[in-house]
N, C-alpha and C positions, 0 to 999 in steps of 0.2 A: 296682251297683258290686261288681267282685269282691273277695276278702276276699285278702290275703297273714298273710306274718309276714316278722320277722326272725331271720336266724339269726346270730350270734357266735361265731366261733372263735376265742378266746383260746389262744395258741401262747408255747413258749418262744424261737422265730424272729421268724414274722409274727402280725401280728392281720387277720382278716377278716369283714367284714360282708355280707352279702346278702339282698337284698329276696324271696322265694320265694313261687309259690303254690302251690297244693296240689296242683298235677300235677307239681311237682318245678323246675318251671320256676325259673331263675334270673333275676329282672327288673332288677335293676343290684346290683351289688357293687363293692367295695374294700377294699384291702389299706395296709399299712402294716406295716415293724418293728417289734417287739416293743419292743426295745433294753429291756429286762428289767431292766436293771440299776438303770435309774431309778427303781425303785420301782413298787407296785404304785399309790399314785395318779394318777402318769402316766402309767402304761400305759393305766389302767380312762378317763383322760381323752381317750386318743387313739382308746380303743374308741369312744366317746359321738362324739368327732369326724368320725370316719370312718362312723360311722352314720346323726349329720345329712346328712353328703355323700349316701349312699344313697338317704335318705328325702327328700331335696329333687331326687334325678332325674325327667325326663321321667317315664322308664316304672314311676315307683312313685309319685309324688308325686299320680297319680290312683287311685290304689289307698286300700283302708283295709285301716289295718298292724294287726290283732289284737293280737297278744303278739309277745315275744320269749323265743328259746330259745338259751341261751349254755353253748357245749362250753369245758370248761377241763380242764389235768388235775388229778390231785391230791386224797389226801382230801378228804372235801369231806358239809357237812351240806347236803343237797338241798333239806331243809323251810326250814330257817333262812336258805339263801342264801350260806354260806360255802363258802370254801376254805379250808381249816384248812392248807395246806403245799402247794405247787406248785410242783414237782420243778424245778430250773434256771431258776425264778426269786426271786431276790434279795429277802427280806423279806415274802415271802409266807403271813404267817402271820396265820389268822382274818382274813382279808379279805369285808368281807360286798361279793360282788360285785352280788349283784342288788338290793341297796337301791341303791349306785351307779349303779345303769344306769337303777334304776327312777326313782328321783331327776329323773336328766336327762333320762329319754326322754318323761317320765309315760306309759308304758306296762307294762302286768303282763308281769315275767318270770319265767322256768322256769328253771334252774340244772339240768346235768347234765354227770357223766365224759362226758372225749371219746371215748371207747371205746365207752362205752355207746351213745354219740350216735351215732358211725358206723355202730352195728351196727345200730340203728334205721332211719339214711338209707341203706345197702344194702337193709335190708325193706323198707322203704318205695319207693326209688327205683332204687334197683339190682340186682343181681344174685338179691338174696332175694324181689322181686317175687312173690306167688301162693305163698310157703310159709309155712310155720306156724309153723316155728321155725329157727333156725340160731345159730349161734355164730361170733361174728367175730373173727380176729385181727389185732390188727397187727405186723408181724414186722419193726424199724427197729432204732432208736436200745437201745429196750427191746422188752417183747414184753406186750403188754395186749389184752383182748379183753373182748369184751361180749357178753350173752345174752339172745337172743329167745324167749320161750316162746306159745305161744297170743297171739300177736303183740305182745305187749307184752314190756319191759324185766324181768330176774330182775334183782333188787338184793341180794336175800340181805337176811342179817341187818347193819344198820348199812351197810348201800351195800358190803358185802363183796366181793359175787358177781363170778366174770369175771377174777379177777384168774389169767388161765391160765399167763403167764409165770412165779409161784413156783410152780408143780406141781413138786416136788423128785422129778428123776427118779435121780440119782446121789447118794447122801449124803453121801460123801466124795466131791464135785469140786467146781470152781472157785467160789470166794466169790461171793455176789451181793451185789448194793447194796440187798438188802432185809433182809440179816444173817445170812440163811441160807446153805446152799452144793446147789451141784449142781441148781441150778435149770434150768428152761427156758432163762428170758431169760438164766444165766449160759454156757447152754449154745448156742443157738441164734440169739440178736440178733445184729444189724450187728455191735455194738459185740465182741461174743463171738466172732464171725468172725473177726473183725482179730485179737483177743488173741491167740488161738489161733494163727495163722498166726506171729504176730512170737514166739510163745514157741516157736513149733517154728525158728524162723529162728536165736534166740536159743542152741537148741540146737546147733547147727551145721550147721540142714538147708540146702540149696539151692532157691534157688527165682528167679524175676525178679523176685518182690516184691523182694527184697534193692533193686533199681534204681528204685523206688518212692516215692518221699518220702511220709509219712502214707499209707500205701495202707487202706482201707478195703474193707469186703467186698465191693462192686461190681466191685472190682479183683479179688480171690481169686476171685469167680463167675466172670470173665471168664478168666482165666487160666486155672484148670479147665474151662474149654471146649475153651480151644487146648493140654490136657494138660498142663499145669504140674502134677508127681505132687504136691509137698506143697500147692499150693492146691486139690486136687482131695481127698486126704485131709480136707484140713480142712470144705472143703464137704460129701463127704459122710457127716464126723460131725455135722454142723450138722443136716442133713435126716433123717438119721438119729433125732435127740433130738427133732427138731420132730416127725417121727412117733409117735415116742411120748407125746408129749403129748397132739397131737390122738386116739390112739389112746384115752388114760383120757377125752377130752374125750365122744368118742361113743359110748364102756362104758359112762358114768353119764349120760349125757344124751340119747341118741338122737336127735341134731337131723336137722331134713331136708337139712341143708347145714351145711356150711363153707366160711366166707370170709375167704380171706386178704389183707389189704392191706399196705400199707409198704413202704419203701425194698428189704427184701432180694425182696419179691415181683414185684422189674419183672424177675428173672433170667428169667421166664416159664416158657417149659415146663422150663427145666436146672432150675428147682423142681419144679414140680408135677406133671412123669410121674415121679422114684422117688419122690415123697411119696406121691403115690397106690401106688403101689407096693405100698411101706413099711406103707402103712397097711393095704390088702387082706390081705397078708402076717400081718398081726397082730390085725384083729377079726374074733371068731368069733363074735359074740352079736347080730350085725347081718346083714342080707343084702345080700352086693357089691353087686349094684344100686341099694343105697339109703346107700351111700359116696357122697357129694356132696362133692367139693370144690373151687370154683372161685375164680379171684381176684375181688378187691374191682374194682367197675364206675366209682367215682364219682372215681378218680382226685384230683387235688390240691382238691376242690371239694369232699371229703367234709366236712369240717367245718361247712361253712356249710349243705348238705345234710344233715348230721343233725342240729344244732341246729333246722332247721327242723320237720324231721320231730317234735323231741322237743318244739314248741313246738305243733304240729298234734294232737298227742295227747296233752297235758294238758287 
């Protein structure tokens, strides 16, 4: 009988569970709301819920489930099993998730960032297939990334590592939600797109966002296509800062690839020919040939996808 696991993406939206075996394969999954607000015991119950749904399908219920590997964000002690604070959700503080899970599942689980986890399930399943190391970001709501070395996870000291979003590129610009200013993610995320846009709007720029109700940076990508100047300004300081990031990312680490997922990365190539660009433009200690940067492969299934991967390699 072949072996799976399960994978758990614990989200500040949805929660997701998937049965996976070791060639990535996805053998039944399900989803469900987060609805966050309820507290973390009923969230961690709807996870458990939606797991028996899983583990009682046709095509897993003949399977034998090993472990389970669960993506959450948020500080978090990996050995203990907690999340000490998970960002956009409500009373999440010191939540020992994996006694809860282990509890109800009676099976051993792995606790890991979801960052980490995805950069994991791209090496393992995705894009990172066949190389040794890379470095993954996600470029959304915020900006977080996770590091592949000699095929495993870099956690740094205290689960630190990855966290490429506060790379403080300006010192004096915009405040971030982590207390610093001139960061990446203050620079570069979704959420920093939009800002930027409505404060140049704010200024008394012109633009069709003005016609926009809540426009987000999908909107701003999109208009700078069809040459809206100031969403086109704003975009390309946006890529701009993201280069530079990625730029100190592969000065100190040299991976063989960069992979970018999230919301701002489905612009497609209006991303990633000047990032690449931007980025040739600016490393000199690397050789252009060996500037890898492609988007993230595993699409909305990454989380359940690198929980598994992170639960295949404990």
């Amino acid at each position: 009988m072949r072996m799976a696991v399960l994978g758990i993406d614990i989200g500040g939206t949805k929660l997701a569970v998937g049965a996976v075996n070791a060639d990535g394969e996805i053998l039944g999954m399900a989803e469900t709301p987060t609805r966050a607000a309820e507290g973390p015991e009923r969230v961690l119950d709807r996870v458990v819920g939606i797991a028996k749904d899983v583990l009682a399908m046709p095509g897993v219920s003949r399977r034998v489930i090993e472990r389970i590997g669960i993506a959450c964000s948020g500080p978090m002690d990996r050995e203990a099993g907690l999340v000490f604070k998970a960002p956009n959700m409500p009373g999440w503080i010191r939540v020992p998730v994996v006694k809860h899970i282990e509890d109800a599942l009676a099976l051993p689980a792995i606790l890991e960032n979801d960052a980490n986890a995805a950069a994991l399930g791209e090496f393992r399943y995705g894009v990172g297939k066949g190389v040794d190391s890379l470095v993954y970001l996600t470029v959304s709501t915020g900006i977080g990334g996770g590091i592949i070395l000699g095929g495993k996870i870099w956690h740094g000291v205290r689960c630190s590592a990855g966290e490429v979003g506060h790379i403080t590129l300006v010192p004096d610009g915009p405040s971030c939600g982590c207390g610093s200013r001139g960061c990446l993610e203050a620079l570069s995320s979704g959420t920093a797109i939009a800002r930027s846009a409505r404060e140049l709007l704010a200024a008394g720029g012109t633009s069709e966002l003005r016609d926009i109700p809540n426009f987000d940076a999908s909107d701003v990508a999109r208009l700078a296509q069809e040459g809206d100047a100031l969403a086109d300004r704003v975009w390309q300081a946006a890529v701009k800062h993201l280069s530079l990031g990625i730029v100190a990312i592969i000065t100190i680490l040299g991976p063989e690839l960069i992979v970018i997922g999230g919301g701002v990365s489905r612009a497609g190539d209006f991303l990633f020919e000047p990032l690449r660009q931007e980025v040739r433009r600016h490393v000199k200690v690397v050789p252009e040939e060996s500037l890898r940067i492609l988007p993230a492969a595993l699409g909305r299934n990454v989380g359940i996808l690198g929980a598994a991967a992170v639960a295949f390699s404990s």
